[in-house]
MARSE-708679 format. One record per atom (N, C-alpha, C): x, y, z; atom name. Coordinates in pm, whole numbers, plus 50000, padded with zeros to 5 digits. Example, Ala and Ser with C-alpha at 12.3 -4.5 7.8 and 13.67 -1.06 7.14 Angstrom:
+-------+-------+-------+----+
|    px |    py |    pz | at |
+-------+-------+-------+----+
| 51319 | 49431 | 50780 |  N |
| 51230 | 49550 | 50780 | CA |
| 51320 | 49670 | 50780 |  C |
| 51285 | 49775 | 50708 |  N |
| 51367 | 49894 | 50714 | CA |
| 51290 | 50003 | 50787 |  C |
+-------+-------+-------+----+
// end
This chain:
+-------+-------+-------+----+
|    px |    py |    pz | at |
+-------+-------+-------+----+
| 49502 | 47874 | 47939 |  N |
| 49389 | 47885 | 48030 | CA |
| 49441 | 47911 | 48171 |  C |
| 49370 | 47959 | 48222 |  N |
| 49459 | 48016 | 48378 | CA |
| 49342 | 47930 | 48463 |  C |
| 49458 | 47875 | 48542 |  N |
| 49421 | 47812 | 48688 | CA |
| 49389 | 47929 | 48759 |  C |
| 49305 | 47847 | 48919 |  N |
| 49284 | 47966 | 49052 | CA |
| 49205 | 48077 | 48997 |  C |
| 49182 | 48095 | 49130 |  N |
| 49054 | 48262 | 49164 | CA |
| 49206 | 48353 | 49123 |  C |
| 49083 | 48453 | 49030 |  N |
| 49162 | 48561 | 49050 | CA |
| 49166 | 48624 | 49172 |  C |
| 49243 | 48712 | 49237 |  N |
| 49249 | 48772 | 49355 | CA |
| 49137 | 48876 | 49357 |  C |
| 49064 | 48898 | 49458 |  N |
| 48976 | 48973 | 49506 | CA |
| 48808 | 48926 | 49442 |  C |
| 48800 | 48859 | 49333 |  N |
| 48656 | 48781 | 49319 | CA |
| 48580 | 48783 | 49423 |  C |
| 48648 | 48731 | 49539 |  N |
| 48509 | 48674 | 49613 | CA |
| 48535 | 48805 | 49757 |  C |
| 48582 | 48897 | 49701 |  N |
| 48566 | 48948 | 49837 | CA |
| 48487 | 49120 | 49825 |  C |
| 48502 | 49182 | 49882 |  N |
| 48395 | 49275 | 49886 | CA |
| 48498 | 49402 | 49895 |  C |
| 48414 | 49500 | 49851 |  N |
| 48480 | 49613 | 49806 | CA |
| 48429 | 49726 | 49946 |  C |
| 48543 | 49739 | 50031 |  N |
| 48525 | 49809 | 50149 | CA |
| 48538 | 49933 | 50168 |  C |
| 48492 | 50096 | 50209 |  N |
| 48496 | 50201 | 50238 | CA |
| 48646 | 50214 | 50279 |  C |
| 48719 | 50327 | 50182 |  N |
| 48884 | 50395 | 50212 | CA |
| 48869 | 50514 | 50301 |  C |
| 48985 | 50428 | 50411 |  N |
| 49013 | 50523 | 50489 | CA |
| 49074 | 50653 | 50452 |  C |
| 49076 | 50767 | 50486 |  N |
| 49110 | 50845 | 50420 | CA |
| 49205 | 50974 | 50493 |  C |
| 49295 | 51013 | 50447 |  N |
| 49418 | 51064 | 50547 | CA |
| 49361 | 51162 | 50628 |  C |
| 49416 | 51162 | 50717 |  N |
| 49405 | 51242 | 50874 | CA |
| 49327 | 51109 | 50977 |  C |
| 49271 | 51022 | 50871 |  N |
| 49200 | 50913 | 51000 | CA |
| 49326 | 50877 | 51085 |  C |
| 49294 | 50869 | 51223 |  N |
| 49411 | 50796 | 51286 | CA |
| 49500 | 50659 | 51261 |  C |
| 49387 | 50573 | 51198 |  N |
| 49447 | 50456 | 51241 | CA |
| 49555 | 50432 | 51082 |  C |
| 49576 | 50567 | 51023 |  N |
| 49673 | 50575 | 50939 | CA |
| 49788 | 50623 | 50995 |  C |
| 49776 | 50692 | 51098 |  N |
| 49877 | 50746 | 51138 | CA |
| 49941 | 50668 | 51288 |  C |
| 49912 | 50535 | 51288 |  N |
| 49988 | 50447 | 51394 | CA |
| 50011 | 50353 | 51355 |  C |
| 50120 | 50265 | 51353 |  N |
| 50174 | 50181 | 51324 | CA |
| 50060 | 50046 | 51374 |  C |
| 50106 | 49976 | 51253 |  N |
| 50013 | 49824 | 51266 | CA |
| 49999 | 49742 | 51311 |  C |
| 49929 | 49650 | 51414 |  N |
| 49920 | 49543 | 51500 | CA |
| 50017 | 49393 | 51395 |  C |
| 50093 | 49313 | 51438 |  N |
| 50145 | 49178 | 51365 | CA |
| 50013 | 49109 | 51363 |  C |
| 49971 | 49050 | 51258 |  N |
| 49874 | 48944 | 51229 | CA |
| 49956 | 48814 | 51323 |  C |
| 49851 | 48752 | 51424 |  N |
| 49850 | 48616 | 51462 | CA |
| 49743 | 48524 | 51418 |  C |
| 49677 | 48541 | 51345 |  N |
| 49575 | 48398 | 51335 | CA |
| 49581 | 48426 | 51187 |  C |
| 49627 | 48309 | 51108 |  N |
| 49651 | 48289 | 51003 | CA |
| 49505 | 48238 | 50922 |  C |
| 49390 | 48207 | 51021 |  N |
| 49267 | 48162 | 50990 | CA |
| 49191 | 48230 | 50829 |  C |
| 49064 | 48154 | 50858 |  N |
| 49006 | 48247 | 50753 | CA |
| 48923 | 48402 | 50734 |  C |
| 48977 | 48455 | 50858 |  N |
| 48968 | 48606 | 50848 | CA |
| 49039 | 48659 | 50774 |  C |
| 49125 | 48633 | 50789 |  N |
| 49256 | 48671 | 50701 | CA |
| 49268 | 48702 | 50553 |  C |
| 49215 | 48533 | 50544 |  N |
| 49186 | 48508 | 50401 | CA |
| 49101 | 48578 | 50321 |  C |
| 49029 | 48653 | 50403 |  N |
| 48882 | 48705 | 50387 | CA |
| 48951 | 48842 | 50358 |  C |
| 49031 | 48928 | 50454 |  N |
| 49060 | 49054 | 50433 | CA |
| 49136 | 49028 | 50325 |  C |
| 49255 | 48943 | 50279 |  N |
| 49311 | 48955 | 50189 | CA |
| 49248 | 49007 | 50060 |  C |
| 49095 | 48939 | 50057 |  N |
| 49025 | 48920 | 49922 | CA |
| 48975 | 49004 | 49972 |  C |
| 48934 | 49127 | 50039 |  N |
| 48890 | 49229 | 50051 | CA |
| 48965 | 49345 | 49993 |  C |
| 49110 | 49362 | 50016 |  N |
| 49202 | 49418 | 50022 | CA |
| 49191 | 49443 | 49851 |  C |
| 49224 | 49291 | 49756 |  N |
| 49194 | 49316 | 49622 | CA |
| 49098 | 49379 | 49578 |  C |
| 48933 | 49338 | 49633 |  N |
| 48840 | 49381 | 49556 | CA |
| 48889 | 49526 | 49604 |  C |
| 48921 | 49577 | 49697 |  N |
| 48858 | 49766 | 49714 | CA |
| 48989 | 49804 | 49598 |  C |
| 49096 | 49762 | 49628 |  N |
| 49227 | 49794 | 49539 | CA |
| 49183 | 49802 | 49365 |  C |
| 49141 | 49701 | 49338 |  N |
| 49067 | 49709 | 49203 | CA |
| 48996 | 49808 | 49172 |  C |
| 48894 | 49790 | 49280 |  N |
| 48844 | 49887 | 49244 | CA |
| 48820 | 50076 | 49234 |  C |
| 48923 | 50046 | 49311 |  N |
| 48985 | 50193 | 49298 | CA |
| 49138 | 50237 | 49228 |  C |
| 49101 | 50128 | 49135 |  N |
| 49218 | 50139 | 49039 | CA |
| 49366 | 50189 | 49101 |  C |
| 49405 | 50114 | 49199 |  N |
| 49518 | 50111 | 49278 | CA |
| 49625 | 49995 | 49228 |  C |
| 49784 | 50014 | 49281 |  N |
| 49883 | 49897 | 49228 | CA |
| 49876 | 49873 | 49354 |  C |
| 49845 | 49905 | 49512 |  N |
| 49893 | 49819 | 49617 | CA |
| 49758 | 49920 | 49740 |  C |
| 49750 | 49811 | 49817 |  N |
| 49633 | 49875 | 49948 | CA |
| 49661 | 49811 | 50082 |  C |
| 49705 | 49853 | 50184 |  N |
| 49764 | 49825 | 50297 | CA |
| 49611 | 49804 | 50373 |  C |
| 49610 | 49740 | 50459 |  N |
| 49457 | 49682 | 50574 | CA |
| 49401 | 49819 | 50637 |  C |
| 49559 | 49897 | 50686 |  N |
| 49461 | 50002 | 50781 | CA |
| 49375 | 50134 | 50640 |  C |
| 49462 | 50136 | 50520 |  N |
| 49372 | 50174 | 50442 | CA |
| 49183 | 50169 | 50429 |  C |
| 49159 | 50038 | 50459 |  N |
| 48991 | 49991 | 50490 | CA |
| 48975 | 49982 | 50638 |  C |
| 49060 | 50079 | 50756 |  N |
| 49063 | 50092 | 50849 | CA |
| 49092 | 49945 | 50973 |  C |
| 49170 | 49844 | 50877 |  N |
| 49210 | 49754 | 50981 | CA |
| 49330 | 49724 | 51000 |  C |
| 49362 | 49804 | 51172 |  N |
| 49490 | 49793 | 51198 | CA |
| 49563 | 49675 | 51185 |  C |
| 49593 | 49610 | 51083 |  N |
| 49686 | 49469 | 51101 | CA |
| 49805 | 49488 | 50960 |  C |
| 49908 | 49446 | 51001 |  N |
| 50034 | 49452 | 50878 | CA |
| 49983 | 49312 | 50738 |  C |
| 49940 | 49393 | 50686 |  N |
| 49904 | 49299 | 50580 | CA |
| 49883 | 49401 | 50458 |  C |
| 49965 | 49389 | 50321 |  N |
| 49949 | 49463 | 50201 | CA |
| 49919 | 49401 | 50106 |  C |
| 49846 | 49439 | 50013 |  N |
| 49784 | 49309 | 49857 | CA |
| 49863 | 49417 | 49730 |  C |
| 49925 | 49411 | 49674 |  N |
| 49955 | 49463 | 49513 | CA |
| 49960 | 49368 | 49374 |  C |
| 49974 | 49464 | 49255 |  N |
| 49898 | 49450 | 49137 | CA |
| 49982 | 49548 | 49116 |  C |
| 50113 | 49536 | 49041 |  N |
| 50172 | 49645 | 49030 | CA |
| 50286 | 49638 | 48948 |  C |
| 50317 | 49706 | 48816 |  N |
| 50462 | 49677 | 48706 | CA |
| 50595 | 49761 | 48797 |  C |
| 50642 | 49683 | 48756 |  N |
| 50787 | 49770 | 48729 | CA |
| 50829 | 49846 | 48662 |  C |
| 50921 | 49912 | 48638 |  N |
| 50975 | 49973 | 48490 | CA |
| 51053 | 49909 | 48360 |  C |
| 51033 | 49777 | 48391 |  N |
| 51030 | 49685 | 48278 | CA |
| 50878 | 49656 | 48241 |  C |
| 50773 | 49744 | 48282 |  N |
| 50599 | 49675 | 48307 | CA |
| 50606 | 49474 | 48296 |  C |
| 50722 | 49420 | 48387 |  N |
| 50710 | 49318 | 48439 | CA |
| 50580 | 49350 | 48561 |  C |
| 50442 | 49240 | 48521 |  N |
| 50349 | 49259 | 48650 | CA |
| 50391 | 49182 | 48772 |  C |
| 50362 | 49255 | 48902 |  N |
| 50377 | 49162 | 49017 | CA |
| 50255 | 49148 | 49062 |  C |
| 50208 | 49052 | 49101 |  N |
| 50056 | 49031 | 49183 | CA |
| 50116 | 48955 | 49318 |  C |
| 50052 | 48997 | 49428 |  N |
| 50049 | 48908 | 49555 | CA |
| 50041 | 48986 | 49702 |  C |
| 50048 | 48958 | 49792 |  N |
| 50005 | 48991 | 49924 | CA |
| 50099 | 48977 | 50005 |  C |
| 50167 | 49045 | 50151 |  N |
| 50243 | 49001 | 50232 | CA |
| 50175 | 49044 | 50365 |  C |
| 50195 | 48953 | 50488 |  N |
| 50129 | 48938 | 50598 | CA |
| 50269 | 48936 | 50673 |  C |
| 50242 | 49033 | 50750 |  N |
| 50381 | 49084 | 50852 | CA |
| 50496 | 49150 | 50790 |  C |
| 50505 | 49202 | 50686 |  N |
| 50588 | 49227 | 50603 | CA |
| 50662 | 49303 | 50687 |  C |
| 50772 | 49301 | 50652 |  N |
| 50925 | 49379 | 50675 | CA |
| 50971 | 49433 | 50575 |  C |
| 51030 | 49563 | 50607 |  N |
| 51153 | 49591 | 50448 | CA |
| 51253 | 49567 | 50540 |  C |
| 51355 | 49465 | 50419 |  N |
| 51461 | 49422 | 50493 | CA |
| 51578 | 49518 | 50385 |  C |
| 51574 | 49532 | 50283 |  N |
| 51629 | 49662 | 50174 | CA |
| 51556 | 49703 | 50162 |  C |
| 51599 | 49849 | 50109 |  N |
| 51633 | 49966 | 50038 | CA |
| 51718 | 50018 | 50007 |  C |
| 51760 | 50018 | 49904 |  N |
| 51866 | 50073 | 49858 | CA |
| 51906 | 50058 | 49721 |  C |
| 51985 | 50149 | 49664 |  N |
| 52004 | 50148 | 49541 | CA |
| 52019 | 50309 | 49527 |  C |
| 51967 | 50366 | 49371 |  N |
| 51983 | 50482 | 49359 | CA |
| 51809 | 50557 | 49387 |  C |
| 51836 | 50643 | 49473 |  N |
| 51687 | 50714 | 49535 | CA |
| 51654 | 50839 | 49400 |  C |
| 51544 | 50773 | 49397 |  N |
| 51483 | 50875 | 49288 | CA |
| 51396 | 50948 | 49311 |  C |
| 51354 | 51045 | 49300 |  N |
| 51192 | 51151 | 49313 | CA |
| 51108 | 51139 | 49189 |  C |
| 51018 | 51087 | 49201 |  N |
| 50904 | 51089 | 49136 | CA |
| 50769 | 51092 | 49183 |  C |
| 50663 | 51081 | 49106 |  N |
| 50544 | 51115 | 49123 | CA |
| 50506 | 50983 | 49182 |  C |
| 50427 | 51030 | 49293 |  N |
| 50393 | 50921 | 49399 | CA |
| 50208 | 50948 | 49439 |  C |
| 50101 | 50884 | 49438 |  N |
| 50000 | 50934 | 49509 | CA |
| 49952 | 50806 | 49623 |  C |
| 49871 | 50809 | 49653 |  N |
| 49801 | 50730 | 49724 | CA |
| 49575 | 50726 | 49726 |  C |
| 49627 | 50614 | 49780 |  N |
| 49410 | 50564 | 49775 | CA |
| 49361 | 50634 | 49883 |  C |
| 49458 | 50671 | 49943 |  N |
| 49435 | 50741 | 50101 | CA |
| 49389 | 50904 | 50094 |  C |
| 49456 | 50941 | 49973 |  N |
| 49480 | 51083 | 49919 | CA |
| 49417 | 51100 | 49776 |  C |
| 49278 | 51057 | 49783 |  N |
| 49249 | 51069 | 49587 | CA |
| 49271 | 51180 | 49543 |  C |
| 49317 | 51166 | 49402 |  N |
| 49333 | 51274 | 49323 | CA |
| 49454 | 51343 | 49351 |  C |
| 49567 | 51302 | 49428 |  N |
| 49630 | 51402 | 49472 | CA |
| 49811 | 51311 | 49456 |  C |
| 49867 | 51412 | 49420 |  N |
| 50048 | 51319 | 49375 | CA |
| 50156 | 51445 | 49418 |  C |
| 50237 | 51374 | 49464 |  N |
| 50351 | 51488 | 49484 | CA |
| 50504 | 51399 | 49445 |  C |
| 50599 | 51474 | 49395 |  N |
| 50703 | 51442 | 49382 | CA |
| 50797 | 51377 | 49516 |  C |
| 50815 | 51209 | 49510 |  N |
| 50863 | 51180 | 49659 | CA |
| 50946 | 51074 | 49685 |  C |
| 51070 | 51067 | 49693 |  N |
| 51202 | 51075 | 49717 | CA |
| 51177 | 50872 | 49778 |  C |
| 51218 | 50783 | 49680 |  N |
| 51200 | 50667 | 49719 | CA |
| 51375 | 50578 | 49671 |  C |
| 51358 | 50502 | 49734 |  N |
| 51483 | 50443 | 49711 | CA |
| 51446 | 50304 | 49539 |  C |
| 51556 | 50252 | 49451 |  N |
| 51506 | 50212 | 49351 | CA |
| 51513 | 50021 | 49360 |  C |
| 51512 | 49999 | 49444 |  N |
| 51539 | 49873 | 49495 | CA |
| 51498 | 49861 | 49621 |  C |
| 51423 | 49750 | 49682 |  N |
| 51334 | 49722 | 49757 | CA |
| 51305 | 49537 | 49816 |  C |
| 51330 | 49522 | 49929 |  N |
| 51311 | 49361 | 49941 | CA |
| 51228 | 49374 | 50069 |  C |
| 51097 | 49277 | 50073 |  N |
| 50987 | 49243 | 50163 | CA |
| 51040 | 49109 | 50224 |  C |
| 51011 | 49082 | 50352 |  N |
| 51027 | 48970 | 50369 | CA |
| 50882 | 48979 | 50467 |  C |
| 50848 | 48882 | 50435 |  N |
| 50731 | 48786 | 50566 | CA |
| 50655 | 48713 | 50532 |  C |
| 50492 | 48663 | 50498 |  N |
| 50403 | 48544 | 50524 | CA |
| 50320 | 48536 | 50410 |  C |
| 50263 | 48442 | 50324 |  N |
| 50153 | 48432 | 50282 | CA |
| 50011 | 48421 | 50390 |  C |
| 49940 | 48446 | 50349 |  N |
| 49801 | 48408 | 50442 | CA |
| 49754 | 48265 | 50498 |  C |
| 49854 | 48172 | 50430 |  N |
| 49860 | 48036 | 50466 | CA |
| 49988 | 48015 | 50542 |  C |
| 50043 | 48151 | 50592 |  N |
| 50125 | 48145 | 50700 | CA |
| 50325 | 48072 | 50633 |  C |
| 50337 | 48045 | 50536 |  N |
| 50423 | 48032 | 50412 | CA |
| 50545 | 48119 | 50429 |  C |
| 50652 | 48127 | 50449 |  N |
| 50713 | 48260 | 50424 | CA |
| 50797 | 48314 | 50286 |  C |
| 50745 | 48438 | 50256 |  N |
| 50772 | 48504 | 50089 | CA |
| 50889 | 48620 | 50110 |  C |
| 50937 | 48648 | 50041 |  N |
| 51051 | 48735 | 50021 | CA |
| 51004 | 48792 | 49875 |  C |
| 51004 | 48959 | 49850 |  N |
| 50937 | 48962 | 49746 | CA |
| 51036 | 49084 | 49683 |  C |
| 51147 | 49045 | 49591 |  N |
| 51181 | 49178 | 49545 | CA |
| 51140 | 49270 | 49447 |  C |
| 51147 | 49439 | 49468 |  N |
| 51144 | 49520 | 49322 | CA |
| 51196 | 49625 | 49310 |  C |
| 51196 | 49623 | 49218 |  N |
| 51262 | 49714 | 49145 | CA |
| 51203 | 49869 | 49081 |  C |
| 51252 | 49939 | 49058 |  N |
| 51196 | 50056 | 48988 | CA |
| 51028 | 50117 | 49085 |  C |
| 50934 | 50108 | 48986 |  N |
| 50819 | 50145 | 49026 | CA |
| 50776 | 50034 | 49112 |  C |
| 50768 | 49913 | 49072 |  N |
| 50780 | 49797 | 49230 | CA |
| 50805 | 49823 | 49344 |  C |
| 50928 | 49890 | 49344 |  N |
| 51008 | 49888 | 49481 | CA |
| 50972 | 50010 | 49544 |  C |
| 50915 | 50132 | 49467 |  N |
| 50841 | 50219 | 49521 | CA |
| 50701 | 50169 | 49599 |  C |
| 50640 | 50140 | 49558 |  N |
| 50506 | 50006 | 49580 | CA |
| 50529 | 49964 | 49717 |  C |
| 50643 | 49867 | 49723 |  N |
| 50623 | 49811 | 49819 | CA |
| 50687 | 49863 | 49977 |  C |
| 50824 | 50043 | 49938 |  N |
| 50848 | 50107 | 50052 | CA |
| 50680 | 50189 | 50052 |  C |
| 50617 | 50219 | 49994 |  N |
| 50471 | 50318 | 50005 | CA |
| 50392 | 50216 | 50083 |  C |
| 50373 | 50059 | 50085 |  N |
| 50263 | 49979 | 50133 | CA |
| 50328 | 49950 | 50292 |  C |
| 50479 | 49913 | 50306 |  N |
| 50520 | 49905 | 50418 | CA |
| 50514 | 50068 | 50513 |  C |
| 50557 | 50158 | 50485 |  N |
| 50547 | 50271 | 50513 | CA |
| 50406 | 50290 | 50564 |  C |
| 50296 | 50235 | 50496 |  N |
| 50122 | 50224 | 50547 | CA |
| 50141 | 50199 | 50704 |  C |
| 50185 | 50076 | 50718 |  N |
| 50189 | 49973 | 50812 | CA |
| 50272 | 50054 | 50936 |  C |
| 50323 | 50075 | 50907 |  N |
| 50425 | 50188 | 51023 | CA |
| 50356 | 50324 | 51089 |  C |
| 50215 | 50362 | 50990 |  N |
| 50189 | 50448 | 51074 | CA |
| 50209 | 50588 | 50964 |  C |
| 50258 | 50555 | 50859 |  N |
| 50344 | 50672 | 50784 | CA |
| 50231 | 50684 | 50612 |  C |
| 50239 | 50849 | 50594 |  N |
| 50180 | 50849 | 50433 | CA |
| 50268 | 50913 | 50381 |  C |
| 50252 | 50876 | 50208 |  N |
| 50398 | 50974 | 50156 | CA |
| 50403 | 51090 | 50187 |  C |
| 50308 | 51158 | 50232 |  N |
| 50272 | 51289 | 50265 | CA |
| 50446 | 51323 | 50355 |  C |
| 50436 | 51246 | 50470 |  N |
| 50541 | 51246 | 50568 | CA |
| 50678 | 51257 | 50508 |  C |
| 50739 | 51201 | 50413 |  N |
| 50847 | 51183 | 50350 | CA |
| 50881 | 51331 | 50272 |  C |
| 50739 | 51413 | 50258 |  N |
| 50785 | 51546 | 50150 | CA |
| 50842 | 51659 | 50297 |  C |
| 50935 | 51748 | 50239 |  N |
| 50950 | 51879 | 50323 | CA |
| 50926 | 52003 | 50246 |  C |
| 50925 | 52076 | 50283 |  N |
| 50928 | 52279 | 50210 | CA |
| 50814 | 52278 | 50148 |  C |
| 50872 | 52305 | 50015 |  N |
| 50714 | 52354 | 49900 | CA |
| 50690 | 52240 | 49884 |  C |
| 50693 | 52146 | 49856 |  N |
| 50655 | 52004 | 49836 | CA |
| 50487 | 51989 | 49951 |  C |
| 50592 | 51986 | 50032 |  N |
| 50447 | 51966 | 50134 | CA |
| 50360 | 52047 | 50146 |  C |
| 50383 | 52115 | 50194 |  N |
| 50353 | 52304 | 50204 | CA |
| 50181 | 52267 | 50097 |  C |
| 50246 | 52240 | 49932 |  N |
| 50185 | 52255 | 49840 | CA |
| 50067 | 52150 | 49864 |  C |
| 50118 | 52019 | 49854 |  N |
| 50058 | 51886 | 49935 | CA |
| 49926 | 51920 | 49999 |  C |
| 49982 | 51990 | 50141 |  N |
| 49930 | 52009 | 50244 | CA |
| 49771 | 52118 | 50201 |  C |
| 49821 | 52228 | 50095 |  N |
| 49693 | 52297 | 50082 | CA |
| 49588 | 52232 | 49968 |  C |
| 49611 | 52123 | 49913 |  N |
| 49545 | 52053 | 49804 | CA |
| 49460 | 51974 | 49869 |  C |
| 49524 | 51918 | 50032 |  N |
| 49417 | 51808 | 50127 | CA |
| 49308 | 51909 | 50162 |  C |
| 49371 | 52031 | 50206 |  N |
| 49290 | 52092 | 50301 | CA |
| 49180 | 52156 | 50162 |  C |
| 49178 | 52176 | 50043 |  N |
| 49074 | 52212 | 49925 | CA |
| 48999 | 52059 | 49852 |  C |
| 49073 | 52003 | 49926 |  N |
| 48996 | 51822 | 49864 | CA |
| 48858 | 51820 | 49880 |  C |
| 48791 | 51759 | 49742 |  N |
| 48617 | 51766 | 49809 | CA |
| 48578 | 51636 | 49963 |  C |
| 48691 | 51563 | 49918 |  N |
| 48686 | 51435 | 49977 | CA |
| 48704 | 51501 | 50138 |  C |
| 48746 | 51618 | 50150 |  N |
| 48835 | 51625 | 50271 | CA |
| 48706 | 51702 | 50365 |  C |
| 48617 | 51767 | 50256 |  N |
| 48508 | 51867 | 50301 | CA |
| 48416 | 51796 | 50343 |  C |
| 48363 | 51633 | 50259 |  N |
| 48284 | 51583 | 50280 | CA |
| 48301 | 51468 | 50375 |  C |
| 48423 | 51417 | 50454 |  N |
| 48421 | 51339 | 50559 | CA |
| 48388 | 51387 | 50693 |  C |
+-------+-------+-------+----+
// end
């Protein structure tokens, strides 16, 4: 029988920001009030993530500039990780960098081949202000350089060069999503 709320139950499923908005493209304010706002976006963060069938959703994603990421996300052992980091840091990367298929909630419908390192370590806060260190591996550790990378201001978009992007770049600009914002 499982103890505790599942993550995102009680919180509400919020409108995705969607790339070219600015406040994707500037780096993230540090969370100071550990209160129950927080707590509140956290469980926001799940419900929209769920529900847009996502492994990880950064704050400025639902357009709020603050460093805070929620994931739901296997590895390549499909070991699951569930949990949240508030102020997060990548303190590693490193290992062997692989290219694979990468998309984002920011970018529906849309994936490009994109150059991530295979090992990955978070360090910073639970929402009860706690401090977590969170490592991964494989598709994890992609996860969590793509959610920190949010927070900085950055989309994988940024990481592709040549035909990669090029290609990228004319799939946003034919997006229905892109016609109708």
């Amino acid at each position: 029988m499982r103890h505790g709320l599942i993550p995102g139950t009680r919180g509400r499923v919020r409108p995705m920001t969607l790339f070219g908005d600015p406040v994707l493209h500037s780096p993230c304010e540090d969370v100071t009030d550990f209160g129950p706002e927080l707590a509140s976006l956290v469980e926001d963060l799940f419900a929209t993530m769920y529900a847009a069938q996502g492994v990880g959703l950064a704050a400025n994603q639902v357009g709020e500039s603050l460093r805070v990421f929620v994931y739901d996300c296997p590895d390549d052992d499909d070991v699951r990780h569930l949990g949240h980091v508030v102020n997060p840091r990548l303190v590693e990367a490193d290992g062997v960098v692989l290219r694979g298929p990468e998309g984002c909630l920011s970018l529906p419908d849309l994936e490009a081949g994109t150059e991530r390192y295979d090992h990955a370590v978070v360090e910073g806060f639970t929402v009860t202000g706690d401090r977590v260190r969170v490592h991964g591996t494989g598709f994890f550790a992609r996860c969590l350089q793509h959610e920190c990378d949010h927070l900085e201001g950055r989309v994988y978009a940024d990481h592709l060069t040549g035909w990669r992007r090029r290609r990228l770049m004319r799939q946003v600009s034919r997006a229905s999503w892109r016609r109708s914002s």
